[in-house]
N, C-alpha and C positions, 0 to 999 in steps of 0.2 A: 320949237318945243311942243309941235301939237302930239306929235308921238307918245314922248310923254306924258303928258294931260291927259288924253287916250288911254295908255295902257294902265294908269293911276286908276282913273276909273272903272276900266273893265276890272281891272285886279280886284277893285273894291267892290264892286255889286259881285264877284263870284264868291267874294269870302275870305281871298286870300290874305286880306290884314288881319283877320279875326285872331285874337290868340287866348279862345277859351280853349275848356278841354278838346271840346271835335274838333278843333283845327290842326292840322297839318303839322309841324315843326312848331308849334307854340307861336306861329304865323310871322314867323320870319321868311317864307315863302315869297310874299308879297314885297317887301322891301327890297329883296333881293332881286329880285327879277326887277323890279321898280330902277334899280343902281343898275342893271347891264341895258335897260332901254334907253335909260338918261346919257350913259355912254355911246353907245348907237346913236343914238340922237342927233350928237356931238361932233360925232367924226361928217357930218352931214353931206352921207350920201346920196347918191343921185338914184332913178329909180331904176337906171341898167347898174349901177357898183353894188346897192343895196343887196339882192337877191343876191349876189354871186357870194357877198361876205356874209347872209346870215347861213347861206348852203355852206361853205367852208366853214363858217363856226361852229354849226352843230357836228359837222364831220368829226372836227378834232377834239372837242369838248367834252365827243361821246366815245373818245378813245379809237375812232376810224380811220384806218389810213387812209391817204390822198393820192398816193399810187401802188401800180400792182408789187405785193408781197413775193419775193423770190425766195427760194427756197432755204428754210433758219438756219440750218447746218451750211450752207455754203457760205453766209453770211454774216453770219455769228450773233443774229437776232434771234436770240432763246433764253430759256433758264431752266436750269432741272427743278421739277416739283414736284421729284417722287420717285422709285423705284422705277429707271426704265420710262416715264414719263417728260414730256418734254413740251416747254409753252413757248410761245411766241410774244418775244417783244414789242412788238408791230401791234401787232392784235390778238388780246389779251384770248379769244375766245376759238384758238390755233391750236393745237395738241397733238402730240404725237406720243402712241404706248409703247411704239417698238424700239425707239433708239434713235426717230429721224426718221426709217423709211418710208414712213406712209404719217400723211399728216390730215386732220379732219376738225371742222370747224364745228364746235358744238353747238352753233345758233342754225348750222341748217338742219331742216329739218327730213327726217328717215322718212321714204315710202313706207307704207305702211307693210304692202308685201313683201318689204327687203327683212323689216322684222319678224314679219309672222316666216314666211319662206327661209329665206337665209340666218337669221337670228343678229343682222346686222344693225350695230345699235349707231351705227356713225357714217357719213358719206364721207368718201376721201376726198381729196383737191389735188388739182393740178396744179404746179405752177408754169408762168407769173400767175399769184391770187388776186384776184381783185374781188372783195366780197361786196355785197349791194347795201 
């Protein structure tokens, strides 16, 4: 449990149990994170299992897929959310305005010249996606 101990403490000299006004969530922050280390802990990995499973948990925690996204319409990973607009159930941050034909991921980010020049406010994707 030195993990623990550890992350107890670091949690506490940054602040995170504080739960005046300036703090975070009324400083349920700190306990929380405190309860997924103590579980981590727990499962007592070794230090080649450890990396592989905190890189998978952040992956899926943060809503990321773990492999490449094919394309929503062939698939039936989508939901309408609009006039003509269309999201990906995979990964929430997938769109498509037309119908499906062209689909673009709204965290990457436009060259600058595709805006100024083409007035391009989206890159499209290929698929298989595999976003980074």
């Amino acid at each position: 449990m030195q993990l623990a101990k550890y992350a107890e403490e670091e949690l506490r000299k940054a602040g995170w149990f504080n739960n005046g006004e300036d703090s975070l969530y009324g400083g349920m922050i700190g306990p929380a994170v405190l309860e997924m280390v103590r579980l981590f802990a727990a499962e007592g990995h070794s230090g080649l299992s450890a990396p592989v499973c905190l890189g998978l948990f952040q992956r899926v925690a943060a809503f990321k897929p773990l492999s490449p996204i094919e394309h929503p319409l062939k698939t039936g990973e989508y939901q309408k959310v609009g006039e003509g607009t269309l999201q990906s159930t995979r990964l929430f941050s997938l769109f498509s305005d037309d119908g499906g034909r062209t689909w673009h991921d709204i965290n990457l980010r436009v060259p600058k010249v595709w805006k100024y020049l083409l007035g391009r406010r989206w890159v499209n994707v290929a698929f298989p996606y595999s976003p980074k």
